[in-house]
mmCIF file of the N, C-alpha and C atoms, coordinates in Angstrom:
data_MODEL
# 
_entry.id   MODEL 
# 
loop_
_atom_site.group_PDB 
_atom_site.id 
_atom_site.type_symbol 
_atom_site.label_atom_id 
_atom_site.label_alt_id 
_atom_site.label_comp_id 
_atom_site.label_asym_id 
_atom_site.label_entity_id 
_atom_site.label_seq_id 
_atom_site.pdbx_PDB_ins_code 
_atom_site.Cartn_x 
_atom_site.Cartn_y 
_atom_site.Cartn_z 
_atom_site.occupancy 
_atom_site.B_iso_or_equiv 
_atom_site.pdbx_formal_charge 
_atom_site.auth_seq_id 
_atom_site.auth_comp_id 
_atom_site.auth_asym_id 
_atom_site.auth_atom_id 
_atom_site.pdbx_PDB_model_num 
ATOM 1   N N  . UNK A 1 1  ? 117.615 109.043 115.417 1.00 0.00 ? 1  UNK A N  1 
ATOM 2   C CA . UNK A 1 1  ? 116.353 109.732 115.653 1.00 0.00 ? 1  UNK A CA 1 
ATOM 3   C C  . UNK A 1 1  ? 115.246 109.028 114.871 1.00 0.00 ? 1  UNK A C  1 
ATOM 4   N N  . UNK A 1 2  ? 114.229 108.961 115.832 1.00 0.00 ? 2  UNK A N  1 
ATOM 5   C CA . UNK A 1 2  ? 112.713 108.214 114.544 1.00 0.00 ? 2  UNK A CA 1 
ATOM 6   C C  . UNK A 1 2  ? 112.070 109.136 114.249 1.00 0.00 ? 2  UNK A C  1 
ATOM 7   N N  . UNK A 1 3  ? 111.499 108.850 112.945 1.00 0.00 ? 3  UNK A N  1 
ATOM 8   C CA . UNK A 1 3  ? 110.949 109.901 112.481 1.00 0.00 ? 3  UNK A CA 1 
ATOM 9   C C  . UNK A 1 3  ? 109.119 109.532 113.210 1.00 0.00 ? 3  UNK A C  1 
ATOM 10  N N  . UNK A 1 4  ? 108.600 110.204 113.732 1.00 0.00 ? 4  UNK A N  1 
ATOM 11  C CA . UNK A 1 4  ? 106.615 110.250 113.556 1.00 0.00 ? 4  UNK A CA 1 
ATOM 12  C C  . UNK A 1 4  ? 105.950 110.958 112.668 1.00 0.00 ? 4  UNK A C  1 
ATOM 13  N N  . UNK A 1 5  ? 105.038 110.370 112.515 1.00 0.00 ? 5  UNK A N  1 
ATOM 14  C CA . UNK A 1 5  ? 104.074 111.081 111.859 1.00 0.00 ? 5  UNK A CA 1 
ATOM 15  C C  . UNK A 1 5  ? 102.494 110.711 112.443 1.00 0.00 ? 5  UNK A C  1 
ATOM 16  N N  . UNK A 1 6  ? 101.382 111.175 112.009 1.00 0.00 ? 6  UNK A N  1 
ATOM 17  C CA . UNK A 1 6  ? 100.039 110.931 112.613 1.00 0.00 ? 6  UNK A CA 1 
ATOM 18  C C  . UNK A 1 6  ? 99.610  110.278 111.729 1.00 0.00 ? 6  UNK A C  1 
ATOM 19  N N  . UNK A 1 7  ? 98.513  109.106 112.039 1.00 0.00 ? 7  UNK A N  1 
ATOM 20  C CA . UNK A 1 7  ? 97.785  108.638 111.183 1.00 0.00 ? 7  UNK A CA 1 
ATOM 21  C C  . UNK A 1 7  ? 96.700  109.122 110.808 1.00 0.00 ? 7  UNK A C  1 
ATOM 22  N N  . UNK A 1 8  ? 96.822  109.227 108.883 1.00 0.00 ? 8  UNK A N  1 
ATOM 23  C CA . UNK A 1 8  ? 95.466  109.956 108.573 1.00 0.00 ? 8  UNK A CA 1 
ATOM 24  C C  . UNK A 1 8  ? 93.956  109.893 108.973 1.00 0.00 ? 8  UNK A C  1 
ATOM 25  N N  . UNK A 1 9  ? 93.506  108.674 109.627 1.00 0.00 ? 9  UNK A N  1 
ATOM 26  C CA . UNK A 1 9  ? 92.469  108.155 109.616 1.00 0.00 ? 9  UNK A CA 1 
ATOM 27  C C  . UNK A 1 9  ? 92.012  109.175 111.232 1.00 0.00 ? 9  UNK A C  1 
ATOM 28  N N  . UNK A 1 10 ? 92.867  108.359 112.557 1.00 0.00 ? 10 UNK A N  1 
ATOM 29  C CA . UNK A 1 10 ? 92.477  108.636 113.580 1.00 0.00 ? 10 UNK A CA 1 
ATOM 30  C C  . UNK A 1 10 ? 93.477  109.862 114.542 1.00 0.00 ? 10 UNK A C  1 
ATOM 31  N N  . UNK A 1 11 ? 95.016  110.313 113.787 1.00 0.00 ? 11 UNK A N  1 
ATOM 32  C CA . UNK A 1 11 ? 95.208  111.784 114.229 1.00 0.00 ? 11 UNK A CA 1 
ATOM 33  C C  . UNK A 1 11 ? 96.388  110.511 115.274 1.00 0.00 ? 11 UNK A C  1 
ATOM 34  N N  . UNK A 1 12 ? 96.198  109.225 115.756 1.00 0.00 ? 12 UNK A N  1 
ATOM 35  C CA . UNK A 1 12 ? 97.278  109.160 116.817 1.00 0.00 ? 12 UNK A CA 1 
ATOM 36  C C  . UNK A 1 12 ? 98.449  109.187 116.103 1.00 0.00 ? 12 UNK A C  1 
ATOM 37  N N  . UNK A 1 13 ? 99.343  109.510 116.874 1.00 0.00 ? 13 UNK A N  1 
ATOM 38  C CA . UNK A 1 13 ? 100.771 109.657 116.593 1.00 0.00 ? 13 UNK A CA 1 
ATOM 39  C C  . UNK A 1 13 ? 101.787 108.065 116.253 1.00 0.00 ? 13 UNK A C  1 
ATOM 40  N N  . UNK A 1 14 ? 102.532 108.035 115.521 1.00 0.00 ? 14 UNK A N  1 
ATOM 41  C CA . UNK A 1 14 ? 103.262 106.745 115.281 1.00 0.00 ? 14 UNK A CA 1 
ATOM 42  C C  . UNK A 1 14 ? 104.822 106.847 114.692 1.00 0.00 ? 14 UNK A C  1 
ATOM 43  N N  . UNK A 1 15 ? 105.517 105.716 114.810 1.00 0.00 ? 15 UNK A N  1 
ATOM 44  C CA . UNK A 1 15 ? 106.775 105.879 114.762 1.00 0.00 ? 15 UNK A CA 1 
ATOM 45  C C  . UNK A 1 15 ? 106.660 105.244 113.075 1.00 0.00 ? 15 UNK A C  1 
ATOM 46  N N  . UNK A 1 16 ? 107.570 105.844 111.988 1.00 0.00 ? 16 UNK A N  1 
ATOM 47  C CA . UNK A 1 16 ? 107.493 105.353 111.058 1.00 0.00 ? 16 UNK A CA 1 
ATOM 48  C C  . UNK A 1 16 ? 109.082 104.736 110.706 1.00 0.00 ? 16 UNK A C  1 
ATOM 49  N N  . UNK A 1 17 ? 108.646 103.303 110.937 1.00 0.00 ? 17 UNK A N  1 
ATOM 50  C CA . UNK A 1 17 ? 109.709 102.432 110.541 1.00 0.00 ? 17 UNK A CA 1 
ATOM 51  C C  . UNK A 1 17 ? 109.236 101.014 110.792 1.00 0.00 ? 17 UNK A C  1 
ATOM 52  N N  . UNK A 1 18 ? 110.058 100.218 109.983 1.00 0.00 ? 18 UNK A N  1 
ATOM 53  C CA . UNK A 1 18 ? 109.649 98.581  109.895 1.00 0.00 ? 18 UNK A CA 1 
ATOM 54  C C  . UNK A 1 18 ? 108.811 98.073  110.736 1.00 0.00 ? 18 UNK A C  1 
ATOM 55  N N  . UNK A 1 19 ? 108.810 98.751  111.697 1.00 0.00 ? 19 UNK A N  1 
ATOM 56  C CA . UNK A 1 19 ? 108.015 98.470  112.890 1.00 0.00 ? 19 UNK A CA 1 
ATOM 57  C C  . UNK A 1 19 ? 106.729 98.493  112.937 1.00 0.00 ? 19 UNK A C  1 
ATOM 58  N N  . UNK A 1 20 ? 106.070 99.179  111.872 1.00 0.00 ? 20 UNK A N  1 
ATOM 59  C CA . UNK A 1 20 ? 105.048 99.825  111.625 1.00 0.00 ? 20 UNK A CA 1 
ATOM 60  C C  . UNK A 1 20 ? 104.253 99.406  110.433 1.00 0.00 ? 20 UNK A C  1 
ATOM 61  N N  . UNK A 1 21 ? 103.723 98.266  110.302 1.00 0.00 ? 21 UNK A N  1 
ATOM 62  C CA . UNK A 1 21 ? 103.255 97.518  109.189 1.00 0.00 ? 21 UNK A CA 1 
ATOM 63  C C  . UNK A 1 21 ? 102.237 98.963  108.152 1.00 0.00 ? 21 UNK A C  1 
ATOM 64  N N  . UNK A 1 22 ? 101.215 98.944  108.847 1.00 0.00 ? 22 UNK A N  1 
ATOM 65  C CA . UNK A 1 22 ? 100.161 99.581  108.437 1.00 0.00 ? 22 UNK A CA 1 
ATOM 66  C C  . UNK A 1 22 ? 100.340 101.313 108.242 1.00 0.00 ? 22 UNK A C  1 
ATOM 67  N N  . UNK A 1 23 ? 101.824 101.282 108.252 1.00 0.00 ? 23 UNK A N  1 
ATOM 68  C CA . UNK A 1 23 ? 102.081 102.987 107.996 1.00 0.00 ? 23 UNK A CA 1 
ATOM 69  C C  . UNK A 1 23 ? 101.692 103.536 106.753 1.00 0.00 ? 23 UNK A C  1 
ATOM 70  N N  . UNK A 1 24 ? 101.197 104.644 106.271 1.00 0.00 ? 24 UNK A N  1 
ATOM 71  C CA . UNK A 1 24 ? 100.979 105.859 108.132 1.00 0.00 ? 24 UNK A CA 1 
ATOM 72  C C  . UNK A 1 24 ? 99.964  105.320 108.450 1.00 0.00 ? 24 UNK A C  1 
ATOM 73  N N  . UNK A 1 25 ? 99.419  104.688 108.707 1.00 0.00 ? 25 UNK A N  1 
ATOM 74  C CA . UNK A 1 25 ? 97.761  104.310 109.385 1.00 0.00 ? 25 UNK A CA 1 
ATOM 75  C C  . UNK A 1 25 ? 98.815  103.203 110.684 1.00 0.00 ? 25 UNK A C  1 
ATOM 76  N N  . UNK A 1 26 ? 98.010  103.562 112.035 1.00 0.00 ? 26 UNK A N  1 
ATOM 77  C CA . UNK A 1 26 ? 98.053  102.767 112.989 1.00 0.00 ? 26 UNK A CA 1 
ATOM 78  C C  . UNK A 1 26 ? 98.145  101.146 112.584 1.00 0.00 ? 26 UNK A C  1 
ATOM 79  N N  . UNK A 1 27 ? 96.872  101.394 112.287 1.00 0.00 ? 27 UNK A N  1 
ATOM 80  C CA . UNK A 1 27 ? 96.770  99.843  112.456 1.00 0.00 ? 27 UNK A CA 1 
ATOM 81  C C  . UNK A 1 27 ? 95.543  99.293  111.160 1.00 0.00 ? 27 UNK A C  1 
ATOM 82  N N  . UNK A 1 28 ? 95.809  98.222  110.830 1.00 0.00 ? 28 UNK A N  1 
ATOM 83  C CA . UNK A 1 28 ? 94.693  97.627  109.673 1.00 0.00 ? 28 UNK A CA 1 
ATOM 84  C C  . UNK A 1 28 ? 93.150  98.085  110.054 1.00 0.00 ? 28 UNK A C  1 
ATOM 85  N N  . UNK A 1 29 ? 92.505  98.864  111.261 1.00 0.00 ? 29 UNK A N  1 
ATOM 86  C CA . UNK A 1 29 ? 91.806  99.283  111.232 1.00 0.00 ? 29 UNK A CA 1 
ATOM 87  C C  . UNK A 1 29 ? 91.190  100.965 110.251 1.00 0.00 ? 29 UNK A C  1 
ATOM 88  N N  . UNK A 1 30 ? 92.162  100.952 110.519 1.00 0.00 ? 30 UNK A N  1 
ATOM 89  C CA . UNK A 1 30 ? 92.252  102.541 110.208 1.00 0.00 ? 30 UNK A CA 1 
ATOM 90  C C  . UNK A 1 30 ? 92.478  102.714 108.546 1.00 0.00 ? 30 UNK A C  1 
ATOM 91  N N  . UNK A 1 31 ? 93.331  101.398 108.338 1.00 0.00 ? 31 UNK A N  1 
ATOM 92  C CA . UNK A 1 31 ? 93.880  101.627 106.676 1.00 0.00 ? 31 UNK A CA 1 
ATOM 93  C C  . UNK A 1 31 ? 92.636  101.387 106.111 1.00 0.00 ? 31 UNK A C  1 
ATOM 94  N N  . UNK A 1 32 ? 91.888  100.412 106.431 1.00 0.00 ? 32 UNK A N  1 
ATOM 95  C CA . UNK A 1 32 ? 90.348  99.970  106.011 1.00 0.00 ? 32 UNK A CA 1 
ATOM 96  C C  . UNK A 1 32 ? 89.538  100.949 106.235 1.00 0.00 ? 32 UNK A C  1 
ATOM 97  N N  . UNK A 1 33 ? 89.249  102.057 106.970 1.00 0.00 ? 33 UNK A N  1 
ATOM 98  C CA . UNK A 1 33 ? 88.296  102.614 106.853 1.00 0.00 ? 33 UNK A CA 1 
ATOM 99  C C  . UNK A 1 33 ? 88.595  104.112 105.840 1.00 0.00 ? 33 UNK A C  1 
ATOM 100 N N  . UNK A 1 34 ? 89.828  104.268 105.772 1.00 0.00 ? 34 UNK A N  1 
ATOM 101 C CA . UNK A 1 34 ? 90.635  105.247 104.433 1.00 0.00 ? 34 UNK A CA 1 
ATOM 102 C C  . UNK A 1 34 ? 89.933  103.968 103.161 1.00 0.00 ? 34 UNK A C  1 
ATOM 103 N N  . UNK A 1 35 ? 90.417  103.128 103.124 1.00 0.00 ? 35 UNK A N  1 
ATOM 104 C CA . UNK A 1 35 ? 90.542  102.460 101.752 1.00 0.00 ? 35 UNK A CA 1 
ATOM 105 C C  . UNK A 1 35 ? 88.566  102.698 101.992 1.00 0.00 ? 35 UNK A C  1 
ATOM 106 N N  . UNK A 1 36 ? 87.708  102.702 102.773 1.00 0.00 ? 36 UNK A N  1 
ATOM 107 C CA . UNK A 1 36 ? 86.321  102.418 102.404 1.00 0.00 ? 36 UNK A CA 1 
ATOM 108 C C  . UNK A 1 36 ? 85.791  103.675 102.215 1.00 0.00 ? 36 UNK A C  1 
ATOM 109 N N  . UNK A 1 37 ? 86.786  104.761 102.979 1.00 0.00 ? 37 UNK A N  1 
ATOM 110 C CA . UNK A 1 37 ? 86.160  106.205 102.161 1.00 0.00 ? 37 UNK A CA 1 
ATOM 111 C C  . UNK A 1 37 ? 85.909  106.662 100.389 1.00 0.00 ? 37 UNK A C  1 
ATOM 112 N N  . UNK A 1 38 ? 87.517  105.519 100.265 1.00 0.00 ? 38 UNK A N  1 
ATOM 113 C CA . UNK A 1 38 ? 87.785  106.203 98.173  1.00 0.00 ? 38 UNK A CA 1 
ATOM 114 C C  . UNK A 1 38 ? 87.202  105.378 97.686  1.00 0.00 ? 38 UNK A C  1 
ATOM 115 N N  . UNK A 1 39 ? 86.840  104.107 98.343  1.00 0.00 ? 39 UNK A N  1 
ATOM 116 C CA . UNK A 1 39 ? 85.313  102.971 97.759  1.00 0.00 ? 39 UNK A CA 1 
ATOM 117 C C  . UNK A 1 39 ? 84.272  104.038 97.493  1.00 0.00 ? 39 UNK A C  1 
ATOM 118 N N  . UNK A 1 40 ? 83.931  104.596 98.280  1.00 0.00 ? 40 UNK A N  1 
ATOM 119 C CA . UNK A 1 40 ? 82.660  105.122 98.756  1.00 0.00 ? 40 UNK A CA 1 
ATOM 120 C C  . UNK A 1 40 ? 82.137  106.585 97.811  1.00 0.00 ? 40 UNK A C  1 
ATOM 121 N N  . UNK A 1 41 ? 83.235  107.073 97.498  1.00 0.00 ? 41 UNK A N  1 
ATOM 122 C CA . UNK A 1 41 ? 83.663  108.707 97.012  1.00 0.00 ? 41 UNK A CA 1 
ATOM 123 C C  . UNK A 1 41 ? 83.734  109.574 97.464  1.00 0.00 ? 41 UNK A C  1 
ATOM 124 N N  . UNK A 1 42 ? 83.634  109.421 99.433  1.00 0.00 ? 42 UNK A N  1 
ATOM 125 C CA . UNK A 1 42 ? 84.113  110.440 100.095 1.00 0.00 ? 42 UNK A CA 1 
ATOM 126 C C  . UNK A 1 42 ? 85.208  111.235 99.796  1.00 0.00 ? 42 UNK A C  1 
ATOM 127 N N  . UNK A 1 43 ? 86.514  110.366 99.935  1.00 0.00 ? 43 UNK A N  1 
ATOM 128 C CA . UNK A 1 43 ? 87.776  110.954 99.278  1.00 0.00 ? 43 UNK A CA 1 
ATOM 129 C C  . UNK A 1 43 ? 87.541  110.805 97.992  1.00 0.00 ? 43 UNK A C  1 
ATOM 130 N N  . UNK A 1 44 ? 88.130  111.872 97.133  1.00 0.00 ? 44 UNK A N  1 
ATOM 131 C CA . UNK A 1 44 ? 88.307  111.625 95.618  1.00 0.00 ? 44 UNK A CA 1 
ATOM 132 C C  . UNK A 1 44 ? 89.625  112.998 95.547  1.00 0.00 ? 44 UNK A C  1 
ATOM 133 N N  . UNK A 1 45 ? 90.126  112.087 94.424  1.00 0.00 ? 45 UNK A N  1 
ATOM 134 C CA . UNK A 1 45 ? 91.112  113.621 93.686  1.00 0.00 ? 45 UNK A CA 1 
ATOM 135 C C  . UNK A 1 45 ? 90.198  114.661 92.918  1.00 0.00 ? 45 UNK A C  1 
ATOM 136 N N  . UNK A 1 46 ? 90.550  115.831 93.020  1.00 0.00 ? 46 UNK A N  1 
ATOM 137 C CA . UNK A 1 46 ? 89.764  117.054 92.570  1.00 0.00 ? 46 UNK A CA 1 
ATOM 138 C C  . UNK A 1 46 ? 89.912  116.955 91.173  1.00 0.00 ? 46 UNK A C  1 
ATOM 139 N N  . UNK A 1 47 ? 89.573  117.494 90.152  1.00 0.00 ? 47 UNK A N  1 
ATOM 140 C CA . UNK A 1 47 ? 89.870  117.173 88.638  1.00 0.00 ? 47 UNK A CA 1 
ATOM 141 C C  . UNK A 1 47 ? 88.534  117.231 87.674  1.00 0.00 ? 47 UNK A C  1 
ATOM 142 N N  . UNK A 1 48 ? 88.695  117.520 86.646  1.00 0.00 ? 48 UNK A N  1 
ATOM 143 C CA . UNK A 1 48 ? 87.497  117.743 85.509  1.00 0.00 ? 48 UNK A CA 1 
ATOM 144 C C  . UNK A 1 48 ? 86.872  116.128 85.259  1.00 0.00 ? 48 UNK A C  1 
ATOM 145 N N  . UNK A 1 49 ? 85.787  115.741 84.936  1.00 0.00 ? 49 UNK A N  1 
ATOM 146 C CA . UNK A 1 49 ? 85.098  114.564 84.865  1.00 0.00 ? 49 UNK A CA 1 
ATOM 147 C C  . UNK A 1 49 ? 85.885  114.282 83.369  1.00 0.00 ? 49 UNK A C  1 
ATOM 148 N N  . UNK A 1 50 ? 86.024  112.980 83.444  1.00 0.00 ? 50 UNK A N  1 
ATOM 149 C CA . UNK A 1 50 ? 86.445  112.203 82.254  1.00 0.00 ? 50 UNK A CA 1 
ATOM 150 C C  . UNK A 1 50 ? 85.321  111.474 81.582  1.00 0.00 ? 50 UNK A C  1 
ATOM 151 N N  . UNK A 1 51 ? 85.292  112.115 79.974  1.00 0.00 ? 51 UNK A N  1 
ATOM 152 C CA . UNK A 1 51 ? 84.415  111.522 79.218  1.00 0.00 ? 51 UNK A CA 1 
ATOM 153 C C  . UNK A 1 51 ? 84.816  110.367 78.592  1.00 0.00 ? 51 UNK A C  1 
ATOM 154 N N  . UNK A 1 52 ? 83.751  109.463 78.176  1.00 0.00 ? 52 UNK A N  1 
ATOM 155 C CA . UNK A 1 52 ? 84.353  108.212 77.945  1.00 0.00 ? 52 UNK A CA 1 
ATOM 156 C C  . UNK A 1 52 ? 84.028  108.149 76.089  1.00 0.00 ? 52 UNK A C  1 
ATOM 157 N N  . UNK A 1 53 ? 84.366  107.418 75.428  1.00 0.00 ? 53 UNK A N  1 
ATOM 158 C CA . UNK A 1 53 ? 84.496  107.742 73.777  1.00 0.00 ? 53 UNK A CA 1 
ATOM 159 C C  . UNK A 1 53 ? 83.144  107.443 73.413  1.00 0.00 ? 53 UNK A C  1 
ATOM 160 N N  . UNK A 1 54 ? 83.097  108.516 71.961  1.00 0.00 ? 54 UNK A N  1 
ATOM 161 C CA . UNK A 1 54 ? 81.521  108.466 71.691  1.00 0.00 ? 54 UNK A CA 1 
ATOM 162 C C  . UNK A 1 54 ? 80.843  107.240 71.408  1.00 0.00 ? 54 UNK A C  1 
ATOM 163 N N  . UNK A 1 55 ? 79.395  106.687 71.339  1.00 0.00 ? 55 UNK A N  1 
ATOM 164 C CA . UNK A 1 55 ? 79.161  105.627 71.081  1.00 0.00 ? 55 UNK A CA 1 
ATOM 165 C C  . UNK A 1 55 ? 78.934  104.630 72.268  1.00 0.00 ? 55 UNK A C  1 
ATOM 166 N N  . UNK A 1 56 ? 79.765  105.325 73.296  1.00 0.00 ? 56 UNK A N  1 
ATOM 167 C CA . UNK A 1 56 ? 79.967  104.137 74.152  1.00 0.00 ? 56 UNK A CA 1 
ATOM 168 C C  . UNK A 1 56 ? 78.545  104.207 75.226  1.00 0.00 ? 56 UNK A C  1 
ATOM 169 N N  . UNK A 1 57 ? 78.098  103.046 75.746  1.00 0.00 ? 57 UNK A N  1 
ATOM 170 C CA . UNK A 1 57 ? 77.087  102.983 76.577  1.00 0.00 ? 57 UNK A CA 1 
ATOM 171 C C  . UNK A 1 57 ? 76.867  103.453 77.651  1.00 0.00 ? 57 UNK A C  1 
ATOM 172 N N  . UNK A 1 58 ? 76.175  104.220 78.331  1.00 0.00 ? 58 UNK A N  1 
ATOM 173 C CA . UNK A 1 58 ? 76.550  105.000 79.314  1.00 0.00 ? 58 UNK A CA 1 
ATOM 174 C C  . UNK A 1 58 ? 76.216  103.751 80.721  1.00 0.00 ? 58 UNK A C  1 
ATOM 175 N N  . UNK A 1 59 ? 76.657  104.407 81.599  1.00 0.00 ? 59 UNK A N  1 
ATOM 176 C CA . UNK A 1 59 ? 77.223  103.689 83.122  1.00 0.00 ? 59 UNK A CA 1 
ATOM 177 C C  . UNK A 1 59 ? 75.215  102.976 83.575  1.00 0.00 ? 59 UNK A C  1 
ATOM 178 N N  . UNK A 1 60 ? 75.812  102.088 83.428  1.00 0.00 ? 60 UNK A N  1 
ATOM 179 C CA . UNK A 1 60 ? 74.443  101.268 84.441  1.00 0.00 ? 60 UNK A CA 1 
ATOM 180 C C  . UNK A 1 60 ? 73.226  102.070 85.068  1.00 0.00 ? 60 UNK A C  1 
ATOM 181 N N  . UNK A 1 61 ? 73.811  103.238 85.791  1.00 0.00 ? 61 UNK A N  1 
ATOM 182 C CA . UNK A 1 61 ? 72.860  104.145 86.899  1.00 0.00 ? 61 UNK A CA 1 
ATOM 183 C C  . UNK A 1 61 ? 72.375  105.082 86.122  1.00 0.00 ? 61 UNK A C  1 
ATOM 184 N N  . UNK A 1 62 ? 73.238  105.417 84.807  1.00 0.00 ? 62 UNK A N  1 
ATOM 185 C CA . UNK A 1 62 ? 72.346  106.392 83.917  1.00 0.00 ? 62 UNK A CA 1 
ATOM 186 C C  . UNK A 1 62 ? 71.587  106.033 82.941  1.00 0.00 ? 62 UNK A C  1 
ATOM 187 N N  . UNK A 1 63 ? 70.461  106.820 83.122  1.00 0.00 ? 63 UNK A N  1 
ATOM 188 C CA . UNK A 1 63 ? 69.330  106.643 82.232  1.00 0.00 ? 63 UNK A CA 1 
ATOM 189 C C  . UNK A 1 63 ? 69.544  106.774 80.285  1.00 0.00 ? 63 UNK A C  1 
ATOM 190 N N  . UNK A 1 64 ? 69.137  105.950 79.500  1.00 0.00 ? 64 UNK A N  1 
ATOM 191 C CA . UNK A 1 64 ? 69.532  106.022 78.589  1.00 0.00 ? 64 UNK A CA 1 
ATOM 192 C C  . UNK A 1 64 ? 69.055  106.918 77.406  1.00 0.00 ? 64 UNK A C  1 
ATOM 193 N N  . UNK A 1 65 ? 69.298  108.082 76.496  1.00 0.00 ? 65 UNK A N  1 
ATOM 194 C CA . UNK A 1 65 ? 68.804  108.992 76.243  1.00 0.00 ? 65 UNK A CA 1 
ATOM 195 C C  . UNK A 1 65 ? 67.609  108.108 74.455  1.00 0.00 ? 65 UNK A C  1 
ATOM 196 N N  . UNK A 1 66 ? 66.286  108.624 74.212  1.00 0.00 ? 66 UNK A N  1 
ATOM 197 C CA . UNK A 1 66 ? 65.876  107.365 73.451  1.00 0.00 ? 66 UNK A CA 1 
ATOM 198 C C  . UNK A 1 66 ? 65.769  108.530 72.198  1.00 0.00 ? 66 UNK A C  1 
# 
């Protein structure tokens, strides 16, 4: 029996086995546009913001306190 599953990106259905480079994603299209969502920060894991140690310089985009 093969197992399927759907690909996260576009919902089509696929057989998951060797056969299937880009599993679970169809095809290198699809894995690329997942991988450009968690680029992006569409996807993110849910979780409390991580502070970074005192002293340290803050991130490029933030303004610096004088």
């Amino acid at each position: 029996m093969t197992q399927r599953t759907r690909c996260p990106t576009c919902q089509r259905s696929i057989q998951w086995s060797e056969q299937s480079p880009y599993r679970p994603f169809c095809s290198e299209r699809c894995r690329l546009i997942d991988l450009g969502a968690w680029l992006s920060g569409t996807h993110a894991i849910a979780g409390d913001a991580v502070e970074g140690p005192e002293g340290a310089a803050p991130p490029a985009d933030e303004p610096r306190d004088r």
